[in-house]
C-alpha positions as CSV (number, residue, x, y, z in Angstrom):
1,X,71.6,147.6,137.5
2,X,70.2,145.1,139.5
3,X,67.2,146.8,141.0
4,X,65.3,144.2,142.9
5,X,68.1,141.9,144.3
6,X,66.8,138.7,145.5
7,X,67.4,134.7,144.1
8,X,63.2,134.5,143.5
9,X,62.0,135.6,140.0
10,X,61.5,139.2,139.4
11,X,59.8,140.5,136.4
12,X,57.7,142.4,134.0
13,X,59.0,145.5,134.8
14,X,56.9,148.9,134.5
15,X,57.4,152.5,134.3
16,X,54.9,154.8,136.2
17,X,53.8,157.6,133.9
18,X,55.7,160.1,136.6
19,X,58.8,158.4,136.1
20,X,59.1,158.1,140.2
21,X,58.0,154.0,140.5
22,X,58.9,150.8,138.8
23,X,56.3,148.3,139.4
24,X,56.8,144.4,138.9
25,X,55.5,141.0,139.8
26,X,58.2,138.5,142.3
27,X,57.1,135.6,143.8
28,X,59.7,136.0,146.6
29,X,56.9,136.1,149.0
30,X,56.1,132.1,148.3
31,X,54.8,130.3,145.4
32,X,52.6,133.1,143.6
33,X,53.5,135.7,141.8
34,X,52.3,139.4,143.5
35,X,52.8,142.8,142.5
36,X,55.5,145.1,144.1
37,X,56.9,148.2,143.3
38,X,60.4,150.3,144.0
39,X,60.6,154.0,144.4
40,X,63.5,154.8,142.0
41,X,64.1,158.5,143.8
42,X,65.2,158.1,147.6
43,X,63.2,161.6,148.8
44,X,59.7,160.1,147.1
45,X,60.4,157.0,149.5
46,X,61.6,159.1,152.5
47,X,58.1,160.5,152.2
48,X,54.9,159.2,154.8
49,X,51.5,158.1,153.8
50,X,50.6,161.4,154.9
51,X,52.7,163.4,153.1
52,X,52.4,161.6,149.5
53,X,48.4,162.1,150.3
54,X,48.4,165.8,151.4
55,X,51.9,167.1,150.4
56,X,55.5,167.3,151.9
57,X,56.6,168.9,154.7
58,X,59.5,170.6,152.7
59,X,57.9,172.4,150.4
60,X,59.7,171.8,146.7
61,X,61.6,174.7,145.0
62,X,59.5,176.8,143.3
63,X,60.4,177.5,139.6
64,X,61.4,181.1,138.3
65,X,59.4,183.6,137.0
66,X,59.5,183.6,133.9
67,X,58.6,186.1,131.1
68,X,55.5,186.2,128.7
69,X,57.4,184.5,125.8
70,X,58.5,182.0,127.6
71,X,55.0,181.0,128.8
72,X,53.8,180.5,125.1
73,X,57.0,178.1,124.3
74,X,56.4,176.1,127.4
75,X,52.9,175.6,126.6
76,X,54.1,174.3,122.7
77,X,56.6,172.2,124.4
78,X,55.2,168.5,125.5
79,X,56.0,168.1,129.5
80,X,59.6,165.9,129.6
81,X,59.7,163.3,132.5
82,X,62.7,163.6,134.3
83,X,63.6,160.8,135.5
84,X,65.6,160.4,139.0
85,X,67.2,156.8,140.1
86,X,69.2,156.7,143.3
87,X,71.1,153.3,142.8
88,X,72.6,153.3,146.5
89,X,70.9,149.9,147.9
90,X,67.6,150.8,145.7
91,X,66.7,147.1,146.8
92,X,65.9,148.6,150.3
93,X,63.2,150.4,148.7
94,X,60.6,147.8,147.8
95,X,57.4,147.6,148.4
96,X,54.7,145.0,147.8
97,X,51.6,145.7,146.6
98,X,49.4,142.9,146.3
99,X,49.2,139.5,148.7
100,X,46.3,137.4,146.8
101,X,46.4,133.7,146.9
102,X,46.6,133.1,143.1
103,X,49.4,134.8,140.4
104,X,48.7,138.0,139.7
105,X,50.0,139.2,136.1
106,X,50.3,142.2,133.7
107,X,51.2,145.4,136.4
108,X,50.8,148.6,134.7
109,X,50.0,152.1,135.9
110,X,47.1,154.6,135.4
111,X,47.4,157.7,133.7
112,X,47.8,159.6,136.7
113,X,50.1,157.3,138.8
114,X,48.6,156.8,141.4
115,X,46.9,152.8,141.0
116,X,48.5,150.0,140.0
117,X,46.2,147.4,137.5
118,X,46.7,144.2,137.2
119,X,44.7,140.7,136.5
120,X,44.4,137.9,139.0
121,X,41.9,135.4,139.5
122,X,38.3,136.2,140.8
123,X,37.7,133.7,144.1
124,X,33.8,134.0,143.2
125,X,33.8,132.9,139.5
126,X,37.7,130.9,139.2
127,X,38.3,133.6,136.1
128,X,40.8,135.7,135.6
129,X,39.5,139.5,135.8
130,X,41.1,143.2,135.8
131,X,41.7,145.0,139.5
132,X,43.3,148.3,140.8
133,X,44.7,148.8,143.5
134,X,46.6,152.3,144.8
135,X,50.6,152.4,145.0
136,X,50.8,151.5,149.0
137,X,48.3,148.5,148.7
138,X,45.0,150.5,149.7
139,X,41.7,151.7,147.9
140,X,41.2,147.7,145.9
141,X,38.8,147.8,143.0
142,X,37.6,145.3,140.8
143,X,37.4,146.6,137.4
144,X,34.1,144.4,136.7
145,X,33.3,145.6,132.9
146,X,36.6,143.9,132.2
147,X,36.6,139.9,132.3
148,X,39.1,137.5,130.6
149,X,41.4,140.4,129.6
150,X,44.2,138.9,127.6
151,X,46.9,140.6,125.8
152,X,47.1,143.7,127.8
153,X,49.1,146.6,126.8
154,X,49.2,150.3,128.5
155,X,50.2,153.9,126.0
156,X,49.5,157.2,127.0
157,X,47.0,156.4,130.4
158,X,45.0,153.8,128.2
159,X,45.0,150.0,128.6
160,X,44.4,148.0,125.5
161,X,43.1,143.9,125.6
162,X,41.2,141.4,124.3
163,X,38.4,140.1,125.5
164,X,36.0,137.2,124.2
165,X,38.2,137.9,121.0
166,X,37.6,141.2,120.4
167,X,39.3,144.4,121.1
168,X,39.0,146.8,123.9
169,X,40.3,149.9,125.7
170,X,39.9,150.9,129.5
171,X,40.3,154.5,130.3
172,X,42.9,154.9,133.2
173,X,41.5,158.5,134.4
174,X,38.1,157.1,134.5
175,X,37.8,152.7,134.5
176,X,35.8,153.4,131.5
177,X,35.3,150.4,129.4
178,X,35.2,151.3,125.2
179,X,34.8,148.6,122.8
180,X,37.0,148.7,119.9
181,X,35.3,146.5,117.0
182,X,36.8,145.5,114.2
183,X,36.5,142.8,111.6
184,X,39.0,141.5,108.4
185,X,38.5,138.7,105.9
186,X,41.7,137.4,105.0
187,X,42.9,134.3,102.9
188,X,45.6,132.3,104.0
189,X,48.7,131.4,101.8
190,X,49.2,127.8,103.4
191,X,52.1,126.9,101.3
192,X,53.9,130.3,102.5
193,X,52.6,129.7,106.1
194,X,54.6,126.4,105.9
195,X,57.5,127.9,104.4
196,X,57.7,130.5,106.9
197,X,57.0,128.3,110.0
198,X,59.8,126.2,108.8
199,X,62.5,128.9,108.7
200,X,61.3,130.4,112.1
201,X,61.3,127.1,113.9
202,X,64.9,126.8,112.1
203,X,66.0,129.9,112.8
204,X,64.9,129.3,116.7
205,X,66.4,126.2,117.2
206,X,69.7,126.8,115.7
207,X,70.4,129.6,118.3
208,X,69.1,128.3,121.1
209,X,69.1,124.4,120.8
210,X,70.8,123.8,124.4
211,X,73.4,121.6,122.9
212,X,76.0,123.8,120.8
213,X,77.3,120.8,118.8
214,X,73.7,119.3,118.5
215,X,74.4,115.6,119.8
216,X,77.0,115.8,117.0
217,X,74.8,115.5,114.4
218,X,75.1,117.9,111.2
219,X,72.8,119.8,111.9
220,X,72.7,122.1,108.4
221,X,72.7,119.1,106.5
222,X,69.6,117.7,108.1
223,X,67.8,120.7,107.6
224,X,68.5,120.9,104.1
225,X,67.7,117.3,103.3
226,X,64.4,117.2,105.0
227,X,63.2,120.7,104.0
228,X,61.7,119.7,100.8
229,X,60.2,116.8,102.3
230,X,58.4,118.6,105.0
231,X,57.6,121.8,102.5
232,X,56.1,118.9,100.2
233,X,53.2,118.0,102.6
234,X,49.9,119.4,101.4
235,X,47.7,118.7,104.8
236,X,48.5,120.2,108.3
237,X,49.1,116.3,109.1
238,X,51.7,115.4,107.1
239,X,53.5,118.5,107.4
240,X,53.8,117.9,111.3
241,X,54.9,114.8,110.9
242,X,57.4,115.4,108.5
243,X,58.7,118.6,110.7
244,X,58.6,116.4,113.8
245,X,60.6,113.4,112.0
246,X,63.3,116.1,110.9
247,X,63.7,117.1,114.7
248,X,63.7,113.2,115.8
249,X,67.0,113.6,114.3
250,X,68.5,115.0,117.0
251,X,67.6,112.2,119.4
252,X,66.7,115.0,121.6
253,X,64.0,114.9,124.6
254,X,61.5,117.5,125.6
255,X,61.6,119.0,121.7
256,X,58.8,119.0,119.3
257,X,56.3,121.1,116.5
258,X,53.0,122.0,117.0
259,X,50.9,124.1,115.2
260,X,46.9,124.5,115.1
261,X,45.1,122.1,114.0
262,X,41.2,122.2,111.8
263,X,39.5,120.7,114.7
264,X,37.9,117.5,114.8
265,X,34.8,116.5,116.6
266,X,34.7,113.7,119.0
267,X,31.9,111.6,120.0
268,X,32.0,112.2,123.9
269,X,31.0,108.9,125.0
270,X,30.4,109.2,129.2
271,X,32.3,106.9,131.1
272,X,30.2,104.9,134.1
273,X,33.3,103.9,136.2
274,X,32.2,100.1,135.0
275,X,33.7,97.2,133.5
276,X,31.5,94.7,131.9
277,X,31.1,91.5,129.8
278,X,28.2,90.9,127.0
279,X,26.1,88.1,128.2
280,X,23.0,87.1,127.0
281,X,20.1,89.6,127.8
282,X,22.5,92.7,128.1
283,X,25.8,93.0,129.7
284,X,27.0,91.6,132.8
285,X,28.7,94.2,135.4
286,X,32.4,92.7,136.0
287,X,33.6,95.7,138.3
288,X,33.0,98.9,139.2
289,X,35.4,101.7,139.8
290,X,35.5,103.7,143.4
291,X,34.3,107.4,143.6
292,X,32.8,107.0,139.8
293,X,29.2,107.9,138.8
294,X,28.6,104.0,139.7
295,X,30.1,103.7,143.1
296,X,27.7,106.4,144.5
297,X,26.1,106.0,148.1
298,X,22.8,106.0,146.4
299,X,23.5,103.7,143.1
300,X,22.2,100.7,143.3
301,X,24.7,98.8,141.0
302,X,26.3,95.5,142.1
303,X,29.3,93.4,140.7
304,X,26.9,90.8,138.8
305,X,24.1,93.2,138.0
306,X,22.8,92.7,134.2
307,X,22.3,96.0,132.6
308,X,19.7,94.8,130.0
309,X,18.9,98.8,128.2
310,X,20.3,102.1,127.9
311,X,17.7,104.9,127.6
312,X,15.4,102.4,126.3
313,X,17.7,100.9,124.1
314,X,18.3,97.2,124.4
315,X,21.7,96.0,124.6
316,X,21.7,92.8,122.0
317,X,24.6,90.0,122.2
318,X,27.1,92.0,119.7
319,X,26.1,95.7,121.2
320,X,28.7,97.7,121.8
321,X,28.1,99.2,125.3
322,X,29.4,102.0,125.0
323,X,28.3,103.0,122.0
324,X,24.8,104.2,124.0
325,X,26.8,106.5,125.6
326,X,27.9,108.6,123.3
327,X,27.1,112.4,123.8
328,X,26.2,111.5,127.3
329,X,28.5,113.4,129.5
330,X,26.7,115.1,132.6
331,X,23.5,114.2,131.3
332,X,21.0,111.6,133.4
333,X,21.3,108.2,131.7
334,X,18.5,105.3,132.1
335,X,20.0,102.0,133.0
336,X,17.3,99.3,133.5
337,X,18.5,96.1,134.9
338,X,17.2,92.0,134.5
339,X,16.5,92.4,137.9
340,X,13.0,95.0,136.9
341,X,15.5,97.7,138.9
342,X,16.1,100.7,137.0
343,X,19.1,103.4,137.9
344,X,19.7,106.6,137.3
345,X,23.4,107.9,136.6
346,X,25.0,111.2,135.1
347,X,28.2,109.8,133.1
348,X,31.5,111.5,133.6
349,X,33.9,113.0,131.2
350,X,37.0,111.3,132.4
351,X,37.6,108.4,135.0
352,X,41.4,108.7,134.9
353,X,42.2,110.2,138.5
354,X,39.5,107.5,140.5
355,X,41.3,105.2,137.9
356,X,45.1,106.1,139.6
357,X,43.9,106.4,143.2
358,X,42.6,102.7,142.5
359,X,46.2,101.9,142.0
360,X,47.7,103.4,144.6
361,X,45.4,101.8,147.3
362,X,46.6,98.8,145.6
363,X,50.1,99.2,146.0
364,X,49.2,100.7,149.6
365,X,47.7,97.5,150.5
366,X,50.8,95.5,149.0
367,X,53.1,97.3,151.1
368,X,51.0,97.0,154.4
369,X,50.9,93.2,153.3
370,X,54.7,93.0,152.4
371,X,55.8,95.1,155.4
372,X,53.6,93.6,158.1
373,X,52.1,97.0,158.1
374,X,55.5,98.1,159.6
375,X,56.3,101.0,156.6
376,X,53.9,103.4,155.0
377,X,53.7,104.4,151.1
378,X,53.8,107.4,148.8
379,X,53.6,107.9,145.2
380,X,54.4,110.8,143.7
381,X,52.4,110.9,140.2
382,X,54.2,114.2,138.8
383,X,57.3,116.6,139.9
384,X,54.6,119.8,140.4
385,X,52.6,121.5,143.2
386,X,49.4,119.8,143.7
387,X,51.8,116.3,144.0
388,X,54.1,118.0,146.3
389,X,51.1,119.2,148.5
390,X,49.5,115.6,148.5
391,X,53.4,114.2,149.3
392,X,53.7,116.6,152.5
393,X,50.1,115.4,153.3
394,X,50.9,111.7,152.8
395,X,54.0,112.0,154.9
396,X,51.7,112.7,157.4
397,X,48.6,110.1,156.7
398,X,50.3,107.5,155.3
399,X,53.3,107.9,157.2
400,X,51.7,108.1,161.1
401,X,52.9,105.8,163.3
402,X,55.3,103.4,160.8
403,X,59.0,103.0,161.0
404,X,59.7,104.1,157.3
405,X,58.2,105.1,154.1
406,X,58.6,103.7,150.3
407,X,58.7,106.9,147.8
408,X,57.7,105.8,144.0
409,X,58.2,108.0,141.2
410,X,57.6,105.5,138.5
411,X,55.3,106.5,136.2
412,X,56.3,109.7,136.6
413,X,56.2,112.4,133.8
414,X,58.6,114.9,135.8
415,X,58.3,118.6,136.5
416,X,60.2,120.5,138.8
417,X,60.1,119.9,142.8
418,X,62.6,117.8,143.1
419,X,64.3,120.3,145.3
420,X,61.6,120.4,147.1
421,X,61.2,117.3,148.2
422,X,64.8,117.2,149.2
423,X,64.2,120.0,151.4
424,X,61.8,117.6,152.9
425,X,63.6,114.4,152.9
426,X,67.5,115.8,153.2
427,X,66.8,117.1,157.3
428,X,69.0,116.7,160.0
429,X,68.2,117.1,163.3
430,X,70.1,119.4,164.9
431,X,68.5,119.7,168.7
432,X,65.3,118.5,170.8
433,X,62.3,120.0,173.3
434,X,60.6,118.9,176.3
435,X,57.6,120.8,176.4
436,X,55.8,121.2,179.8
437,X,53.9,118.7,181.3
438,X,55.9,116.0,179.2
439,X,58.0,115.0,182.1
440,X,58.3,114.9,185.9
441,X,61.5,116.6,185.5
442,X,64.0,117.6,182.9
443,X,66.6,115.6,184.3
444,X,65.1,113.0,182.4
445,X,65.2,115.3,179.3
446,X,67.3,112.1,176.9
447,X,64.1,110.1,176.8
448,X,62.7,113.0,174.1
449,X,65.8,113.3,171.9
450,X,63.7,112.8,168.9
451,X,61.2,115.2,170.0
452,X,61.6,118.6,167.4
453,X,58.9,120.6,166.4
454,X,59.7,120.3,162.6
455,X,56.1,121.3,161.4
456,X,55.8,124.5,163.7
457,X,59.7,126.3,162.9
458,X,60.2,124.3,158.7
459,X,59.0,126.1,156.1
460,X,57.9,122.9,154.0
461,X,57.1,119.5,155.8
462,X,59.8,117.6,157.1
463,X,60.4,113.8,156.9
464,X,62.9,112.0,159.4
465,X,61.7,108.2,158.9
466,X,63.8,106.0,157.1
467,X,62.8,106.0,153.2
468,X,63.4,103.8,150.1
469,X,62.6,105.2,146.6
470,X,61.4,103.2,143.5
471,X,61.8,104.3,139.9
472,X,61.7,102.5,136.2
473,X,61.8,103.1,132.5
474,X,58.7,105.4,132.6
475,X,60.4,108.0,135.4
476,X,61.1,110.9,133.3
477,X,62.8,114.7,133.4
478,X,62.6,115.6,136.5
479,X,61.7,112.2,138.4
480,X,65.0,111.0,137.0
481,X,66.7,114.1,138.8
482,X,65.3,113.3,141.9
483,X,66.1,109.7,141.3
484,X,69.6,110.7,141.2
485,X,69.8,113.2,143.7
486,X,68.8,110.4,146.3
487,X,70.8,107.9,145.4
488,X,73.7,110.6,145.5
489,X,72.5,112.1,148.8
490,X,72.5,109.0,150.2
491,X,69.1,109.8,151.2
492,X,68.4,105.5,150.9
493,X,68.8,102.9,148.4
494,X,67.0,102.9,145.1
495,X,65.0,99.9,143.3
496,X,63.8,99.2,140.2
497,X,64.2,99.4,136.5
498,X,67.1,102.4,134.9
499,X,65.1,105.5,134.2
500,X,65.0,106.8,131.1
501,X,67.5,108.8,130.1
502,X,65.5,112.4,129.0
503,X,66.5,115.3,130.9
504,X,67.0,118.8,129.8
505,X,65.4,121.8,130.7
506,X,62.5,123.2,128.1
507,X,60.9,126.1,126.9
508,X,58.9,127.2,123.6
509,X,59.5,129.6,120.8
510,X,55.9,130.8,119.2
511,X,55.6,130.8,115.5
512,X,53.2,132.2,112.9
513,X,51.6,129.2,113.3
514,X,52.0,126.7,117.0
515,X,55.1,126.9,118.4
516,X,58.4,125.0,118.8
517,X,59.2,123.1,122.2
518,X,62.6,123.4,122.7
519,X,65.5,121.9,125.5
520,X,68.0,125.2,126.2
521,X,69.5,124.2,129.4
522,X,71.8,120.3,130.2
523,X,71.5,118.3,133.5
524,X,75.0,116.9,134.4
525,X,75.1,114.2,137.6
526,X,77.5,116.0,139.9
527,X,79.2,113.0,141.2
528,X,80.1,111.5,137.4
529,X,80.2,114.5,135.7
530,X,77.5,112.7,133.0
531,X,74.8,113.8,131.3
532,X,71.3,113.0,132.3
533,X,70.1,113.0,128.5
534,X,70.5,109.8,126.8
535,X,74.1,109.1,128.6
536,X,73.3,108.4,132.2
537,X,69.8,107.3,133.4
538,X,69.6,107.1,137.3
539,X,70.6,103.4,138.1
540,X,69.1,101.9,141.1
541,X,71.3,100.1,144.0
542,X,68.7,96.6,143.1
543,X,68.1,96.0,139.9
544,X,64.2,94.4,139.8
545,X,62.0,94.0,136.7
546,X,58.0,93.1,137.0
547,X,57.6,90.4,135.0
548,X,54.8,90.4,132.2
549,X,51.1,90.3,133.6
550,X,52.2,91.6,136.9
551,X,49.1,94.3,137.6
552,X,46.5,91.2,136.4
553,X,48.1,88.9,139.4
554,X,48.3,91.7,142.0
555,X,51.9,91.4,142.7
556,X,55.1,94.3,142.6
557,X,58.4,92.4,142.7
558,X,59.7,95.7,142.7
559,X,57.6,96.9,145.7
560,X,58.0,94.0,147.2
561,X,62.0,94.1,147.0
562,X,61.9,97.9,147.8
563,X,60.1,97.1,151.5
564,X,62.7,94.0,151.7
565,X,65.6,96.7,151.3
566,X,64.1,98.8,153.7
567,X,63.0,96.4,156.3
568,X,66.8,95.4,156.5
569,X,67.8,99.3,156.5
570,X,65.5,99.5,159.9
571,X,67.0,96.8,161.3
């Protein structure tokens, strides 16, 4: 039966002990995932607060007496749950648990029914940690001997995880925290690890493999001509590249093995945020990033500076810079200049998100420079949550007080919002307000007819500007969705470059060792009836390629063309 009844995910399902409750997580209440619970009889949720705490007003039938014989059977006999479901609109008798601002997972029930525990993130530390909580949402309790829990499992009142990789139990009845140690050597067969592997990912990919025909390949025959290729390979290497070129058959997106790898170590060289030149005496600063280690309020480094040692070691005419920087990362690093100044930095691990905000204030200042700062711009760098946030922010920032907006998804890896940024962008408006103390009279109410309070009654932001979108060879997945979903909308024209040409949905199938990634579900356009894998890439209205060395001159033909198209849109 469908017991929760509602289009948001429902899962992980679990019994109480009683056999009264069925507890499970839904994220119907917004993004995250929170715990929530059904009363399976109709008379248990009939009952108050008050009565579930100190007993029911209609006292339950009392058993018969019963003789001496019987008493010694029943006490042999193990109690039987009897379990009671009243199917009649069950879905009326939900209840939510927990409200916490990150996912909480893995519900399950003490011994006595009564609490609910479940892990969820700790606001204090940012890790995930164990909590209880009673039926009705009262009595919370952090279960602080328990950190990191992972593979939790519940049997007879008794929860069972690992922690910090080894295992543990937690007593239900009293929070009680028992280690469980245990150690095995064992030696691994890697030639019948790879044999095995390979028949699982097989096995897994010839049921569920999203395309029944598989692109029309033969799919058997593959498998049996590269099996004793990839079973050859004698390093973890080779044998996932020889897996991975036997699914490269397909021609299939979003698919690939992995397995674990020995690990390798990595010299972690700390990145400055600087580009630089050798010169003679050290190395000449050619450019520094913004918001890096270098760009601080209190670094002295300018464009020009000569960095003449790092640490106290001189840079030479052939030195690689950054070679002194190895194993550096958050540690404080000497840099001595030929100017006798000597600075003081703390290298970073990565400089890849000041590196893309760089780029977009370019193409910001391109389109202010193209539009006559008459349009506003917004790139969307991937199809998930924290891009979406910063796209209903942007609309907002970037979009104040200009007459349309450019939309970029180029570059874009994909995800999943696209749906949610055409709740945004797909809005009609469908009346208007005149507040008071906006007019004399409301006789003269037509002068506010684009006046709606969008941002106090919409669930998600709301866009009504004008808009163009951009997208190219390197939109993928779900970028290409939306590509084609406003272009089909006729939500505004589309510029650029074809996109290309991969979507399916994806999931994984583990494996004794890594896991396959593997498409199950096909995107058709609804207008053409094509498919979005390698037949039909969304096709923009204008056709515009950037010409080679286009980022070195600080031009975007396609930009440029998308503000053109718009500009004429507005007018």
């Amino acid at each position: 039966m469908n017991v929760s009844m509602h289009p948001r995910s429902d899962a992980n399902p679990v019994w109480s002990a009683d056999g009264k409750k069925l507890a499970f997580l839904s994220n119907r209440s917004g993004m995250n995932y929170d715990v929530w619970m059904v009363w399976l009889d109709k008379t248990d949720w009939e009952k108050s607060k008050i009565d579930h705490e100190e007993g029911s007003y209609y006292p339950a039938e009392k058993e018969k007496k019963t003789d001496k014989s019987d008493k010694k059977d029943k006490k042999k006999k193990k109690k039987t749950v009897v379990i009671t479901i009243d199917q009649d609109k069950i879905y009326d008798r939900l209840v939510q648990v927990t409200s916490l601002q990150d996912n909480e997972y893995s519900p399950m029930f003490s011994a006595d029914s009564k609490f609910i525990y479940f892990s969820a993130t700790d606001p204090a530390s940012k890790k995930r940690s164990t909590y209880k909580v009673k039926w009705d949402g009262s009595k919370p309790k952090a279960i602080k001997s328990v950190s990191g829990a992972r593979g939790i499992s519940e049997n007879k009142g008794k929860v069972y995880f690992t922690s910090r990789g080894s295992l543990n139990q937690l007593d239900t009845k009293s929070d009680k925290v028992t280690k469980l140690p245990h150690a095995a050597t064992y030696t691994t067969n890697s030639k019948k690890e790879y044999e095995q592997v390979f028949e699982e990912g097989i096995r897994v990919l010839t049921a569920g493999f999203y395309d029944p025909e598989f692109h029309g390949y033969d799919w058997s025959s593959l498998v049996k001509r590269y099996r004793p290729w990839v079973l050859s390979a004698t390093t973890h290497q080779d044998y996932t590249y020889m897996y991975n070129l036997l699914l490269g058959q397909l021609n299939a997106s979003h698919m690939g093995y992995r397995g674990s790898a020995p690990k390798t170590i990595n010299d972690k060289v700390g990145l400055l945020g600087l580009d630089v030149v050798n010169t003679k005496g050290g190395v000449k600063v050619n450019y520094i990033l913004e918001n890096t280690v270098a760009d601080k309020s209190k670094s002295t480094l300018k464009v020009g500076d000569v960095i003449t040692a790092v640490n106290g070691n001189e840079i030479a005419k052939n030195t690689n810079f950054y070679q002194l920087l190895k194993n550096t990362q958050g540690n404080e690093v000497l840099l001595s200049l030929k100017n006798g100044k000597d600075v003081v930095l703390r290298p970073q691990r990565s400089i890849r998100s000041q590196q893309y905000e760089a780029w977009i204030t370019s193409r910001k200042k391109l389109v202010d420079e193209y539009s006559n700062g008459q349009l506003g711009y917004i790139h969307i760098q991937g199809m998930n949550m924290p891009s979406f946030e910063r796209f209903e922010r942007e609309l907002k920032a970037s979009g104040y007080g200009k007459k349309g907006i450019v939309i970029d998804v180029r570059y874009n890896g994909g995800g999943w919002t696209t749906d949610r940024l055409m709740a945004v962008l797909n809005v009609d408006q469908h009346a208007y307000t005149v507040p008071r103390g906006a007019a004399k009279s409301l006789k003269n109410n037509k002068r506010f007819n684009k006046n709606y309070p969008f941002n106090e009654r919409a669930i998600l932001s709301v866009n009504t500007k004008p808009v163009v979108a951009l997208c190219n060879e390197n939109s993928y997945s779900n970028a290409e969705i939306f590509s084609h979903a406003f272009k089909n909308l006729g939500l505004g024209k589309l510029v650029g470059q074809p996109t290309f040409g991969a979507v399916v949905s994806t999931g994984s199938a583990r494996l004794q060792n890594g896991s396959i990634r593997m498409p199950f579900r096909a995107w058709f356009v609804k207008k053409s009836g094509k498919n979005m894998e390698n037949e039909a890439p969304a096709v923009p209205d204008y056709l515009v390629k950037n010409a080679p060395g286009w980022k070195e001159r600080g031009e975007d033909a396609q930009l440029q063309k998308a503000v053109e198209v718009l500009l004429q849109d507005l007018k």
